[in-house]
C-alpha positions in Angstrom: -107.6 -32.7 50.9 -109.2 -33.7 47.4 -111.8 -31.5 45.9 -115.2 -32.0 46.1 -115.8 -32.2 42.3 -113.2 -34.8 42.1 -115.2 -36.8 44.8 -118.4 -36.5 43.5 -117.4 -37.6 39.8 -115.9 -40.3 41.2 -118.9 -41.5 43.5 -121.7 -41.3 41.1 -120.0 -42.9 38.4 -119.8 -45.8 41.1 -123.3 -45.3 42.1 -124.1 -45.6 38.4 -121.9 -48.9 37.4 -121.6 -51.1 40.5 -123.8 -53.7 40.1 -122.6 -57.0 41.8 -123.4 -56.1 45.8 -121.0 -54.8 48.6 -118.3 -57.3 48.0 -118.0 -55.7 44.3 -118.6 -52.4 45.6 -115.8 -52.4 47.9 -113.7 -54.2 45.1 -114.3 -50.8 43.0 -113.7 -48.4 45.7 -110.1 -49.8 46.3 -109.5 -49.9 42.8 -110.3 -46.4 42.6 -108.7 -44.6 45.5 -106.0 -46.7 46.3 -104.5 -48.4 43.0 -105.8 -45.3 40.7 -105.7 -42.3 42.6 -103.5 -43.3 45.8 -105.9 -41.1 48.0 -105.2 -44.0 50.6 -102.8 -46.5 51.7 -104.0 -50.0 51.6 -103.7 -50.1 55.0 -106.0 -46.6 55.8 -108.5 -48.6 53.3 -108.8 -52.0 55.5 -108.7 -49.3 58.5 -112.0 -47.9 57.4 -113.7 -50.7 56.2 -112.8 -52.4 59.6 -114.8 -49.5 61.2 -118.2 -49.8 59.2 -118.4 -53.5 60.6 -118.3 -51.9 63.6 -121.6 -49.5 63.5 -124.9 -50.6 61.9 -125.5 -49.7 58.4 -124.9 -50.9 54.4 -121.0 -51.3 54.5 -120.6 -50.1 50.9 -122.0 -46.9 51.7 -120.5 -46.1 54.8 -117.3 -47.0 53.3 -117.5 -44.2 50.5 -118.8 -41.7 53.5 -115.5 -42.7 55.4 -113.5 -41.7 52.7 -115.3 -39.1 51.7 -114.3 -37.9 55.5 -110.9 -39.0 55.3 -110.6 -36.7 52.0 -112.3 -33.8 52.5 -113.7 -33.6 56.3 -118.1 -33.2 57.4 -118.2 -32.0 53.1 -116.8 -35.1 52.0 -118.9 -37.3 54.2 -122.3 -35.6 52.9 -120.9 -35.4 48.7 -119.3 -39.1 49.1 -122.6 -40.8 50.5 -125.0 -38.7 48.4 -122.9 -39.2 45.3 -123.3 -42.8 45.5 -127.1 -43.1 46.5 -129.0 -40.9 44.1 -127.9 -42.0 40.5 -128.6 -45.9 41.7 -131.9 -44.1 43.8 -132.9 -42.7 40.5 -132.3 -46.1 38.5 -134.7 -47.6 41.3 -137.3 -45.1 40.6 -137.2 -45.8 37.2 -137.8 -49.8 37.4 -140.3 -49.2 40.2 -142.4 -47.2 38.1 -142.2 -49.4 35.2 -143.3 -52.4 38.3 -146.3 -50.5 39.3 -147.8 -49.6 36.0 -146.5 -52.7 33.7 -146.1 -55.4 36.3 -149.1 -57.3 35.3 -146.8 -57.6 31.9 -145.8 -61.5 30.8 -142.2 -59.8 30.0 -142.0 -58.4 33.5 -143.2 -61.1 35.3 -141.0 -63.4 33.3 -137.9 -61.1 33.8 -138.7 -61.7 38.1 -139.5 -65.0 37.9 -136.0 -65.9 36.3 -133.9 -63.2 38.8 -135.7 -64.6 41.5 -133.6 -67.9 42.1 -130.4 -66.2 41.4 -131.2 -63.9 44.0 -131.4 -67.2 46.6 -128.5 -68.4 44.9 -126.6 -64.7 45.7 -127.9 -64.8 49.1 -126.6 -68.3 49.6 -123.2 -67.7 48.8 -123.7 -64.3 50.8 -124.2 -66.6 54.3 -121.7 -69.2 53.2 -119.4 -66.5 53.4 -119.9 -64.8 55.9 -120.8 -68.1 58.1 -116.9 -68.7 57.7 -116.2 -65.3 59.3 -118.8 -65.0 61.8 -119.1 -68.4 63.0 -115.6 -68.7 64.7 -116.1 -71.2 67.7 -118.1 -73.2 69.4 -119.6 -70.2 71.3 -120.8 -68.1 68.0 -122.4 -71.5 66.7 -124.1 -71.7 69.6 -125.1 -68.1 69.9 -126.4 -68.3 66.1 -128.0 -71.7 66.6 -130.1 -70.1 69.9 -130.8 -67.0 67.6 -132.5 -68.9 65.0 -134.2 -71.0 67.4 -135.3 -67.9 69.0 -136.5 -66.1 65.7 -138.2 -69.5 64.4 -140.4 -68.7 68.2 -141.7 -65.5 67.2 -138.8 -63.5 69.2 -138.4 -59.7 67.8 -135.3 -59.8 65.6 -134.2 -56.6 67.2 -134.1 -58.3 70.7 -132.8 -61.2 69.4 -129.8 -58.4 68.3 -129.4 -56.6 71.7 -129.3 -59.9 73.0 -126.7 -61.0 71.3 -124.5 -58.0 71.7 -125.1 -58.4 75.3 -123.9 -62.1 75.0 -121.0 -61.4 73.4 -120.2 -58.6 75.9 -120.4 -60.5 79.2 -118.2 -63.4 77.2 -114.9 -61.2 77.5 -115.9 -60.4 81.3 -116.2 -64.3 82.2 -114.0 -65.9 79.5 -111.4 -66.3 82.3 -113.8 -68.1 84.3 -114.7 -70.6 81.5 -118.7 -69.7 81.6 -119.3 -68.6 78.5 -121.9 -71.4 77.7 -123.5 -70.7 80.3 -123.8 -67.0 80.0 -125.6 -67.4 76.6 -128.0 -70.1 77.2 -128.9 -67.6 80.2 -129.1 -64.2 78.0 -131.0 -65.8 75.2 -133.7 -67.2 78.0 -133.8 -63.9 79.5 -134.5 -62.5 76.1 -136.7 -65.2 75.8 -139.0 -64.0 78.8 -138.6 -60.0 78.5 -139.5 -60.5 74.7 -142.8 -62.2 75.2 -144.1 -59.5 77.3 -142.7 -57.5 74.4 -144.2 -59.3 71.8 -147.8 -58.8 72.8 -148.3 -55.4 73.1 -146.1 -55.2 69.4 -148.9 -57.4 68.6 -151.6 -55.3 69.1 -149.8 -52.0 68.1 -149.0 -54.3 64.7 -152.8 -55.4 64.2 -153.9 -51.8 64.6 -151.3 -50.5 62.1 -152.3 -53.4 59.5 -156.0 -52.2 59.7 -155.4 -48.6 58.8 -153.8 -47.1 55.3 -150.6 -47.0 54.5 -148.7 -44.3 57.2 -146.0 -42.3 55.8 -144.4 -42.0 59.5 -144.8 -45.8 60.1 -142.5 -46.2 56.6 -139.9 -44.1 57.7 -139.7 -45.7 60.9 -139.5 -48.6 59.5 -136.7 -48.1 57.3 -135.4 -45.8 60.2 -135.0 -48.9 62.2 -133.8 -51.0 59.2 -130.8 -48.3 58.7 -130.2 -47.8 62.4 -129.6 -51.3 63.8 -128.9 -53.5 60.3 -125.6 -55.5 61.1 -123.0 -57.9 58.6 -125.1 -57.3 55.2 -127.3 -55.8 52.9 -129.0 -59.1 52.8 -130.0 -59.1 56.6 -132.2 -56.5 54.9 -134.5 -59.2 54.1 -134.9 -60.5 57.6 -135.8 -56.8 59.0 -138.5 -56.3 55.7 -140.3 -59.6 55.8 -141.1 -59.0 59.8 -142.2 -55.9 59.7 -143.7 -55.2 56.1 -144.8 -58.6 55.5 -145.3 -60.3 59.1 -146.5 -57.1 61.2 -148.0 -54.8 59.0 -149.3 -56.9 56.1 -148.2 -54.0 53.5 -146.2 -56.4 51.2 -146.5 -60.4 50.5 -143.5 -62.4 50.1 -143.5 -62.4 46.9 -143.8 -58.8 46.5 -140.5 -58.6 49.0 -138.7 -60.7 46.7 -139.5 -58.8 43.7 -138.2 -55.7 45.2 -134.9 -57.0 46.5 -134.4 -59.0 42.7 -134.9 -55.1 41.7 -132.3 -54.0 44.4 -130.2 -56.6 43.0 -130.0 -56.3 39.2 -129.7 -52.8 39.8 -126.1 -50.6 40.1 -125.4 -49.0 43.6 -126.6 -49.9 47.2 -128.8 -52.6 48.2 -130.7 -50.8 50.4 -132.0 -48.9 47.7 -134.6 -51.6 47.7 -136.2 -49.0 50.2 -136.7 -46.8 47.1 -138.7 -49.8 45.6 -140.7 -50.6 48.2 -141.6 -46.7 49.3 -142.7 -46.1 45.9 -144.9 -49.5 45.5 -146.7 -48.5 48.5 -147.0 -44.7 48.6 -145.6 -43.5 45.3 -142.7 -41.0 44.8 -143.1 -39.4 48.4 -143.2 -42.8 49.5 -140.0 -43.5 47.7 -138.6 -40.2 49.1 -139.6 -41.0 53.2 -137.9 -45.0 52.7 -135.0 -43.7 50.9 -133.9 -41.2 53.7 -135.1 -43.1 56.7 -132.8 -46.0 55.5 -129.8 -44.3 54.7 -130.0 -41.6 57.2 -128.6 -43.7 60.0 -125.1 -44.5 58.0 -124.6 -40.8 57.6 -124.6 -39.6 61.2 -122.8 -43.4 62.3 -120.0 -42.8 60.5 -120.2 -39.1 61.3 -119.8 -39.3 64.7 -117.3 -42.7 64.6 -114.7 -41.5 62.2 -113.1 -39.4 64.9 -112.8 -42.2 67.0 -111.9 -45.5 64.6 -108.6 -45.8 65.9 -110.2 -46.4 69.5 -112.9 -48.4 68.4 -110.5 -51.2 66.3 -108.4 -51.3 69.7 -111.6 -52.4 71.6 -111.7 -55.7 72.5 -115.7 -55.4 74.2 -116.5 -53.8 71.0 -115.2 -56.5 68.9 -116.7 -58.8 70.8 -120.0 -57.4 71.1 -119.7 -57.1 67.0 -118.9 -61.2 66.7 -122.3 -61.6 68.5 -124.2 -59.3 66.3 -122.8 -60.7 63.4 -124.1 -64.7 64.5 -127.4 -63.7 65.3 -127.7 -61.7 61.9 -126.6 -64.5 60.1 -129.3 -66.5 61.8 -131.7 -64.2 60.6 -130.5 -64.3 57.0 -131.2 -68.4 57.6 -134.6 -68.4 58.3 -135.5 -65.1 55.8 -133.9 -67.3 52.8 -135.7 -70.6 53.8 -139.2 -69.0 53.8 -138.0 -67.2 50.7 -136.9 -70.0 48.4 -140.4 -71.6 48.9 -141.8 -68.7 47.1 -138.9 -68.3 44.3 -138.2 -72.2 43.8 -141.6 -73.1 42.2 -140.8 -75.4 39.5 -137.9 -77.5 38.1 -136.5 -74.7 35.7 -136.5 -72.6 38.9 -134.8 -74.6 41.3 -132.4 -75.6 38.3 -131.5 -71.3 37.9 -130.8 -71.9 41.7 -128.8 -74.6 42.1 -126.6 -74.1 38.7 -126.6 -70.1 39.8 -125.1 -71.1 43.5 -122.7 -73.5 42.3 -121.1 -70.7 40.3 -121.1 -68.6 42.8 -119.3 -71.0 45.4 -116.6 -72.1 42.9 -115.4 -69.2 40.5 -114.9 -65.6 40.5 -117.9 -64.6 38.3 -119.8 -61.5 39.1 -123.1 -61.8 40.3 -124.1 -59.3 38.4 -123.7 -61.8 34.8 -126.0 -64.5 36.9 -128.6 -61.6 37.5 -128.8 -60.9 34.0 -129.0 -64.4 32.7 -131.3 -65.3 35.0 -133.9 -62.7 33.6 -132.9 -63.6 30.0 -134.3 -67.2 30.9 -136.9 -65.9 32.4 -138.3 -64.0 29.8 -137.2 -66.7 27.3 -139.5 -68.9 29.5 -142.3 -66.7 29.6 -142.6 -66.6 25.7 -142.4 -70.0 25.3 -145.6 -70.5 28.1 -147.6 -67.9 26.3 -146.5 -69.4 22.8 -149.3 -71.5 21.8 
């Protein structure tokens, strides 16, 4: 058992200095508690971060609830994950007051439009690697393919999701029997059919919802459902967001999405604190409040009610399966999100230049994303002088 003080020092200092996304956040954790403190073995580390690829949910932050668990039982679950979401909550806050009452600003908007393209840079390398992990064999191109194509028609991304799962369930029933084609051209037409039924009365619960003022129990749900069924990355965030807050609702524009996830980005601690952003754009601090908990509720009682059980859940082979599926459709998702989002960040040659050079640094050295963030708003604002400049 470690003490709690020890856990929470350790937790918001990381929720306070890791900038660079879940790859980096991970990166810090191990450094931490298994090189530093040797509160794990390297081995009961890749255990636990197997098992929050396994339930929905921002991986970095159900990895330092795990541990917290594994260190100090249900108190070092709750001290863990709350350790590591409030001081970057609080730093989100921050910036999203300074949004809503300076965003008008040249320096602001000068400081977004520069993060902007490294932010489809960081997404980029985000699907490039995880297309190498999710998209295995010919039956996960296929599945991801038909989820795109599905999510290009207007299909709801979460049936897209179940459908997906389901596909990748019935492919370790029928593998034997050499079907599996076959099986998920048939489960994404069925999808296909149930979800246009589906679709139109979501339609006409969606038009009502955009007609009215901003609900407080519509937000949380929202960012309920984010937390509760989000699979492979904090970036299929952006898929989940732009349907329902941009597509459904009409509460954000694109743009507006994009600034809050460059804030969630250049930013220490979870991505999904872009919740915190967005709740407090549209409904102010008890705004921020309902987002904030709605997303990272789920994570909390997931890992809560897994931990017991990893060891059975790594052994499963339908569960691993159903995961692979999950995992190609949500990286079809991330797809189309990024290519309606880089027509709203690319909007000039300097822009698409921040991109390009931003993405090939990325792909082909170690640098932290976190540098690229920051230079990209230096330019920005650099650029923004020089326009006003006469």
């Amino acid at each position: 058992m470690t003490p709690l003080v020890e856990l929470a020092r350790l937790f918001a200092k990381l929720g306070t200095i890791a900038f660079g996304g879940p790859a980096a956040h991970i990166g810090l954790m191990r450094d931490e508690v298994v090189r530093r403190r040797q509160w794990l073995s390297d081995q009961q580390f890749l255990d636990l971060l197997g098992a929050t690829h396994l339930i929905p949910g921002p991986n970095s932050t159900e990895l330092a609830i795990h541990i917290g668990y594994a260190r100090a039982g249900m108190r070092g679950l709750l001290v863990c994950g709350l350790c590591f979401i409030v001081p970057a909550t609080a730093i989100v806050l921050a910036f999203a007051w300074g949004y809503v009452r300076f965003g008008a600003l040249p320096e602001v908007q000068g400081l977004l439009y520069g993060v902007k393209p490294v932010i489809i840079a960081i997404v980029i390398q985000a699907l490039v690697g995880l297309g190498r992990v999710a998209v295995r064999s010919g039956l996960l191109a296929l599945l991801a393919s038909a989820s795109a194509i599905a999510v290009v028609g207007g299909v709801n991304e979460l049936v897209v999701l179940a459908a997906a799962a389901a596909a990748g369930a019935l492919s370790t029933v029928v593998s034997r029997a050499r079907r599996i084609p076959a099986i998920v051209l048939g489960a994404v037409a069925g999808t296909a059919c149930a979800a246009s039924i589906y679709a139109r009365v979501l339609a006409g619960a969606a038009i009502a919802a955009a007609s009215a003022s901003i609900s407080l129990g519509t937000l949380f749900g929202v960012f309920l459902k984010a937390g509760a069924v989000l699979f492979g990355s904090g970036y299929v965030l952006l898929a989940f967001l732009e349907a329902d807050l941009v597509g459904r609702l009409g509460w954000l524009t694109q743009d507006e999405l994009l600034n809050a996830i460059a804030v969630g980005q250049i930013t220490p601690g979870p991505v999904f604190t872009t919740a915190t952003f967005i709740g407090y754009v549209l409904a102010g601090w008890r705004g921020a409040a309902i987002a904030t908990a709605g997303i990272f509720l789920p994570a909390f009682v997931y890992v809560a009610v897994t931990a017991p059980i990893v060891p059975r859940l790594r052994r499963s082979r339908l569960a691993a399966r159903m995961l692979d599926g999950v995992n190609a459709a949500s990286l079809a998702l991330m797809l189309v999100v990024t290519v309606q989002l880089t027509r709203t960040a690319l909007v000039d040659p300097l822009t698409v230049a921040l991109a390009a050079a931003s993405a090939g640094l990325l792909l082909t050295t170690r640098v932290n994303s976190a540098w690229l963030v920051l230079g990209g708003a230096a330019i920005g604002i650099a650029a923004g002088y020089l326009r006003a400049s006469p």
